[in-house]
C-alpha positions in Angstrom: 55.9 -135.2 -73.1 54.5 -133.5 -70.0 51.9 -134.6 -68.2 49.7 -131.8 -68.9 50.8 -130.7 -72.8 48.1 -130.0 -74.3 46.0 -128.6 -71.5 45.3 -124.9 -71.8 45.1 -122.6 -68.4 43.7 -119.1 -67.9 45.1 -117.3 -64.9 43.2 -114.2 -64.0 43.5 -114.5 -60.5 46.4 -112.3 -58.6 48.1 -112.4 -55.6 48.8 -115.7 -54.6 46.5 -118.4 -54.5 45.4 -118.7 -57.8 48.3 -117.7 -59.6 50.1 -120.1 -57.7 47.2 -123.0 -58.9 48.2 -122.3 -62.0 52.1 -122.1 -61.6 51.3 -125.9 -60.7 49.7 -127.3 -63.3 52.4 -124.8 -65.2 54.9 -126.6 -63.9 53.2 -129.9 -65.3 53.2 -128.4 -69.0 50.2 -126.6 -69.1 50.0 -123.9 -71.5 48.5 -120.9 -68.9 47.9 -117.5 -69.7 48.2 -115.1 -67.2 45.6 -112.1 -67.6 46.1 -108.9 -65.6 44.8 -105.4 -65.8 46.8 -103.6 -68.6 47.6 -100.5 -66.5 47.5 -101.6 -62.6 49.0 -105.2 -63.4 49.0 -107.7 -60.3 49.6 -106.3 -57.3 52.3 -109.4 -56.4 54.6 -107.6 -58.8 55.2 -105.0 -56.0 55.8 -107.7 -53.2 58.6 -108.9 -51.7 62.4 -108.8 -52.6 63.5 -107.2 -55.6 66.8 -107.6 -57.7 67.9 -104.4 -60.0 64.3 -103.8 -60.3 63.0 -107.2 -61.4 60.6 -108.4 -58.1 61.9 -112.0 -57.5 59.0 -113.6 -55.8 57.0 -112.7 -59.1 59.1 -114.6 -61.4 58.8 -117.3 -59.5 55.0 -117.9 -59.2 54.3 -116.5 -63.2 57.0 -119.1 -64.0 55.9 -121.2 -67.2 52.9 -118.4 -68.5 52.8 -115.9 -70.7 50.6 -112.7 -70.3 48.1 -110.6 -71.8 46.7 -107.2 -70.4 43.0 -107.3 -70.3 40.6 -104.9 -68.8 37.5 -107.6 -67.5 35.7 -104.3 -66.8 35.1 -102.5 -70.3 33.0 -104.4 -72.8 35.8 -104.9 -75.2 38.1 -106.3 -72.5 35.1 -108.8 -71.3 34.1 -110.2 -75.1 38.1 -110.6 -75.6 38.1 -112.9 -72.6 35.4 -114.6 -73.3 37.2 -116.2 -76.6 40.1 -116.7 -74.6 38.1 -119.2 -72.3 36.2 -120.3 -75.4 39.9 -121.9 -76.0 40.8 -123.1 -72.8 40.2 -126.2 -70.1 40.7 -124.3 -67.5 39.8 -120.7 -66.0 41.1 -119.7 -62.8 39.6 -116.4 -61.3 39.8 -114.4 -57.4 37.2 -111.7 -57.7 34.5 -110.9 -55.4 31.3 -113.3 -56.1 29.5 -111.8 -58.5 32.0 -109.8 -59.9 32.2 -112.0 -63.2 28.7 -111.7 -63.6 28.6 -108.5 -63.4 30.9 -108.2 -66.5 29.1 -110.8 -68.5 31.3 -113.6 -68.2 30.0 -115.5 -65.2 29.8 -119.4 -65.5 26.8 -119.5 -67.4 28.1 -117.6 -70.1 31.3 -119.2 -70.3 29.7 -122.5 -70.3 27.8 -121.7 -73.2 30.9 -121.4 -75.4 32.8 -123.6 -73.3 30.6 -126.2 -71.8 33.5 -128.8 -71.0 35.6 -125.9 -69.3 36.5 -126.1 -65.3 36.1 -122.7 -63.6 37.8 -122.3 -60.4 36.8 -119.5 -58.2 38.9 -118.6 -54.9 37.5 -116.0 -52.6 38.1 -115.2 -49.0 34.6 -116.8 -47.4 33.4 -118.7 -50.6 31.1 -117.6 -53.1 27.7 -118.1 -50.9 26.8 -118.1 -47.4 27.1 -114.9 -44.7 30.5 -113.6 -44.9 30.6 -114.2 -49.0 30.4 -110.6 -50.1 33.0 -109.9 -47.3 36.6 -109.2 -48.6 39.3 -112.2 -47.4 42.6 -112.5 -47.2 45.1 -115.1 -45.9 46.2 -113.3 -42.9 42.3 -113.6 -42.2 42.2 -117.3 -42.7 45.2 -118.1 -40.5 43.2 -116.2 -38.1 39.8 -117.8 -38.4 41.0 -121.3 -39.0 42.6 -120.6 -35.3 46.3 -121.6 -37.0 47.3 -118.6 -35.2 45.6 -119.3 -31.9 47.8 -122.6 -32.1 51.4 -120.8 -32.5 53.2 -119.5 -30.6 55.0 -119.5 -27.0 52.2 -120.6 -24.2 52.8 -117.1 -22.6 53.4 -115.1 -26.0 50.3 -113.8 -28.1 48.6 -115.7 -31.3 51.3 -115.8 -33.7 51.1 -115.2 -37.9 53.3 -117.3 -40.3 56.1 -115.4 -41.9 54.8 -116.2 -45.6 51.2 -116.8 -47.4 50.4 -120.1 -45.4 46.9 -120.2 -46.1 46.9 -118.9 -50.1 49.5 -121.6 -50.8 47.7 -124.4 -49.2 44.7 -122.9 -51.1 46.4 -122.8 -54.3 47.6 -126.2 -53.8 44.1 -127.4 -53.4 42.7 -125.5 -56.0 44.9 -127.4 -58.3 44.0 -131.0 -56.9 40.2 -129.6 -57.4 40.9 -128.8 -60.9 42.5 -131.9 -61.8 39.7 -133.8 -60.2 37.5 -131.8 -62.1 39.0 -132.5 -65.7 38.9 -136.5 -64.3 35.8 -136.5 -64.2 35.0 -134.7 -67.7 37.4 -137.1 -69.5 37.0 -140.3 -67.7 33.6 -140.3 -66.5 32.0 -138.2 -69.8 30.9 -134.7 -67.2 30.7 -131.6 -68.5 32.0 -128.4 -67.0 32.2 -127.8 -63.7 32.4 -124.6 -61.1 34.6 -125.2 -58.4 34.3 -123.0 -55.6 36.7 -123.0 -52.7 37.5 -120.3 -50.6 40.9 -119.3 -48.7 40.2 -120.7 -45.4 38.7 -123.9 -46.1 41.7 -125.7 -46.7 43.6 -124.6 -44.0 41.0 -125.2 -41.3 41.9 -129.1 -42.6 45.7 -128.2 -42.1 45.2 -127.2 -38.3 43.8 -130.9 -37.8 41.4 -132.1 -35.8 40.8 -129.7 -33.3 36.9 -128.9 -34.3 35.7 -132.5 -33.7 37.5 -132.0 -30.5 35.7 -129.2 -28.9 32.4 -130.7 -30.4 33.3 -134.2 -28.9 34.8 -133.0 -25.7 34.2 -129.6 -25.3 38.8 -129.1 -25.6 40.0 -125.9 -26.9 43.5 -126.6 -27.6 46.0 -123.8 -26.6 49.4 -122.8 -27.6 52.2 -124.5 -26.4 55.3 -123.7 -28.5 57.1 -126.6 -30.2 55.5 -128.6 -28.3 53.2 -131.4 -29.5 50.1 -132.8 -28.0 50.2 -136.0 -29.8 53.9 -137.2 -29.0 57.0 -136.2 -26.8 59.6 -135.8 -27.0 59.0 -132.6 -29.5 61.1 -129.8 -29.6 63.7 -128.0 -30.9 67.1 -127.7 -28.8 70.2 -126.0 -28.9 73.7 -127.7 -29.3 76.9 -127.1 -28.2 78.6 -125.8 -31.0 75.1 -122.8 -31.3 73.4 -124.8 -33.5 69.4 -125.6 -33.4 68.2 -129.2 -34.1 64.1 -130.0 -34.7 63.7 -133.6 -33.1 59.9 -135.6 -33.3 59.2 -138.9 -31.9 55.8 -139.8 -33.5 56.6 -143.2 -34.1 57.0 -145.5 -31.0 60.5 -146.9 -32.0 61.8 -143.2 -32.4 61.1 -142.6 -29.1 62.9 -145.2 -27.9 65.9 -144.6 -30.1 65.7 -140.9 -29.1 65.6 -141.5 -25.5 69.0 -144.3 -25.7 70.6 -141.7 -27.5 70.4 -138.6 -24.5 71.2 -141.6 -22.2 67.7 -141.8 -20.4 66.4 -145.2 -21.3 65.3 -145.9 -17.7 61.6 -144.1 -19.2 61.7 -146.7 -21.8 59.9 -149.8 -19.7 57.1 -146.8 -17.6 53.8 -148.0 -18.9 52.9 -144.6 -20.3 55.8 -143.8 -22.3 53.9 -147.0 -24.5 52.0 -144.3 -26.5 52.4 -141.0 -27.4 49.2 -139.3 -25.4 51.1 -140.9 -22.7 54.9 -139.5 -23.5 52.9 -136.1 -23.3 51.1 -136.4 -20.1 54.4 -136.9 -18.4 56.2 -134.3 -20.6 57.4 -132.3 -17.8 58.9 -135.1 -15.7 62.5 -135.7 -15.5 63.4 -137.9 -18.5 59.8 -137.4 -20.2 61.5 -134.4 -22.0 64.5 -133.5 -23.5 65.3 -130.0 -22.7 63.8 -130.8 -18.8 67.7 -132.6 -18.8 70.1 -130.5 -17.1 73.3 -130.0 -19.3 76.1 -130.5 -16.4 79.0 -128.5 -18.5 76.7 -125.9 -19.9 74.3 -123.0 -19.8 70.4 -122.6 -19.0 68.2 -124.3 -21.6 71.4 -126.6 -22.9 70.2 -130.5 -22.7 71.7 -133.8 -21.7 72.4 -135.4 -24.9 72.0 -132.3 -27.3 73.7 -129.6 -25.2 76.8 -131.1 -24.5 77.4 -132.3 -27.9 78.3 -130.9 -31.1 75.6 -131.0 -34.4 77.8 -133.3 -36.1 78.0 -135.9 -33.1 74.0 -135.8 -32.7 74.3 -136.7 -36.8 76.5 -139.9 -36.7 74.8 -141.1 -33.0 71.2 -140.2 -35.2 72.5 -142.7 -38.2 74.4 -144.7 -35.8 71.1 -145.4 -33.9 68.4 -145.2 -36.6 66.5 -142.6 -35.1 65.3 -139.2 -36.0 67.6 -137.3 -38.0 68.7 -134.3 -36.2 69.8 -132.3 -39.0 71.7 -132.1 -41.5 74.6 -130.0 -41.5 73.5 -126.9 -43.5 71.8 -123.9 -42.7 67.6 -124.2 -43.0 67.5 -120.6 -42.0 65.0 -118.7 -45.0 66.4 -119.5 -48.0 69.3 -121.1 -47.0 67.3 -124.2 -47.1 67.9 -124.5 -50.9 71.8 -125.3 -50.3 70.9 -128.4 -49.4 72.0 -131.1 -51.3 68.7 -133.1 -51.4 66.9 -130.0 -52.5 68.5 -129.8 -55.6 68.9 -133.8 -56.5 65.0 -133.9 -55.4 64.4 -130.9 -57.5 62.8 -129.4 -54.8 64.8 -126.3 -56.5 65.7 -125.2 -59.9 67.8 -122.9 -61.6 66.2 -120.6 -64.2 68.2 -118.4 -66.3 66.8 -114.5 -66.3 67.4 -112.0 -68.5 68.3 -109.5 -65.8 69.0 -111.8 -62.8 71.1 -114.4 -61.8 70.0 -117.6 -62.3 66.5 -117.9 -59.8 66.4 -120.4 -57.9 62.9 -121.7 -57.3 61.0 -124.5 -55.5 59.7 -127.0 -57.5 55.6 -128.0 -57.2 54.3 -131.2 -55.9 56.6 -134.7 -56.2 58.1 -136.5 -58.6 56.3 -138.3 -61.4 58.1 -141.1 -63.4 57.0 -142.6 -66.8 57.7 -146.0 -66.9 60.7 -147.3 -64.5 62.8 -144.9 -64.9 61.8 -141.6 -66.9 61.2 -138.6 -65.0 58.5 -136.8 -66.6 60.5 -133.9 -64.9 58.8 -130.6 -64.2 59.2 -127.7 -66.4 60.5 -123.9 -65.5 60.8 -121.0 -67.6 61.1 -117.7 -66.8 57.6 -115.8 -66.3 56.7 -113.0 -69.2 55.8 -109.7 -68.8 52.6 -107.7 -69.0 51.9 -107.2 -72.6 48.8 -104.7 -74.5 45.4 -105.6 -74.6 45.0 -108.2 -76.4 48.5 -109.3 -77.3 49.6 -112.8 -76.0 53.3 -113.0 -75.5 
């Protein structure tokens, strides 16, 4: 049995954040039910790549629902949803605040046929204060949450992630909030609840700490690359054989390790290379950072340890030596990062068999439950559905 069998899910959010809320507790066994307009559809079916017409980044987040085409706007459309979410535990909606209301099937009127269901509303700003009414997006959040402001080369300008950063941590929080929710209404005896999180909340806790900072010190942190400010060495560096490795040192010992391994352990016994504030003050001095070591046999920006060797050297001296594992031997570029072979025995991946694709291979949720000592209570991953009539569930 799944975790969640038994626990119904309406999906009439599009996009990305809610939908992909719901593809998690999908993913869980929920039964969701994915509503979109019956001519216009949502508007994710027209992003990203597409294979012989079928848009692949669609099948993955509508994955484990099945769909019915409602129009929330026309009275007929509104009553039919309303005895949908008479049904369910869940209801999971992105409009504008007020927007349900305005069709007769805000929370008060849901509760009243429902009054055990969870109602999950995503906006942009929330669904009170000053910029509630405004229109928000993720690109917005990444900006106002100063994730942006963050990334990037020091020189270079504030720099966007290259996928929905902020609606997927959203949607991931939206389905913790849910879950918390329907806790509290089974354990605890509550009722219904309204859950109102907006896009950039969650990701203004993703950026860390840097609000308490400027109100405790008056900081504004700056960009600074691949650089950390809590630990060095941090970096990414090329090899010999063209290859890029991602090294950290958070942890005292790694840093140790690390520095054995490029043969600079004189820094070892300095008094601030004891913490990692102090490994970052003295970042720039020669042995505080890796690619600061000149590569004798090679070109500009090649390092001491990492330059001059080849990937697979850097992995046996990384196992050899406990530290920081420098990779992995397969390609992390995009996509690429599903050959690996942990991906698939960690299910961060599955294959899904399509009617008009190859099999799709899709990132798992959150984890890996277990029921009892050794029964996966494994995730589940069907093919999403397609828009169906009015009223027709498929």
């Amino acid at each position: 049995m799944m975790p969640l069998e038994g626990l119904r899910v309406i999906d009439a959010s599009t996009i990305l954040a809610g939908p992909l809320c719901c593809q998690i507790l999908g993913d869980f066994g929920a039964d969701v039910i994915k509503v979109e307009h019956p001519v216009s559809g949502d508007s994710m079916r027209g992003h990203g790549w597409q294979k012989d017409g079928t848009p692949l980044w669609w099948k993955e987040i509508s994955r484990n629902k099945r769909t019915i085409g409602l129009d929330l706007s026309a009275a007929e459309g509104a009553e039919a949803f309303g005895r949908l979410a008479a049904t369910a535990d869940v209801v999971v909606e992105n409009f504008r605040p007020g927007t349900l209301e305005k069709w007769g099937v805000g929370p008060d009127q849901l509760h009243e046929v429902n009054p055990g269901l969870v109602l999950v509303r995503l906006t942009g700003f929330g669904q009170t204060g000053p910029y509630a009414r405004r229109p928000g997006f993720g690109t917005l959040a990444e900006a106002m949450s100063g994730f942006a402001h963050l990334t990037g080369s020091a020189e270079g300008p504030p720099t966007l992630p290259a996928f929905g950063l902020a609606d997927s941590i959203c949607g991931i929080a939206a389905s913790s909030a849910a879950m918390m929710a329907l806790w509290h209404r089974e354990v605890h005896g509550g009722g219904g609840q309204v859950i109102d999180i907006s896009i950039l909340e969650p990701i203004m806790t993703a950026v860390g700490p840097g609000p308490t900072v400027y109100g405790q010190l008056g900081v504004i942190e700056e960009r600074h690359g691949n650089r950390s400010t809590n630990n060095a060495p941090r970096n990414t560096y090329r090899t010999s054989d063209g290859s890029w490795v991602a090294v950290s040192t958070s942890a005292q010992r790694i840093a140790e390790r690390v520095l054995r391994l490029v043969g600079h352990p004189e820094v070892i016994d300095q008094p601030w290379f004891a913490s990692g504030r102090g490994r970052v003050r003295h970042a720039d001095l020669p042995g505080g950072r890796l690619d600061r070591y000149p590569d004798p046999g090679g070109g500009p920006g090649r390092v001491r340890g990492c330059g001059s060797r080849h990937r697979a050297d850097l992995q046996r001296a990384g196992h050899r030596h406990g530290s920081a594992h420098p990779g992995d031997g397969h390609d992390h570029r995009g996509g690429r990062s599903r050959s690996r072979p942990d991906a698939h025995a960690q299910r961060h991946v599955a294959d899904v068999g399509h009617a008009r694709v190859d099999p799709v291979h899709r990132p798992g949720s959150r984890g890996r439950h277990r029921c009892g000592p050794d029964r996966r209570a494994g995730l589940r991953c069907r093919a999403g559905g397609t828009a169906a009539g009015a009223g027709v569930v498929r």
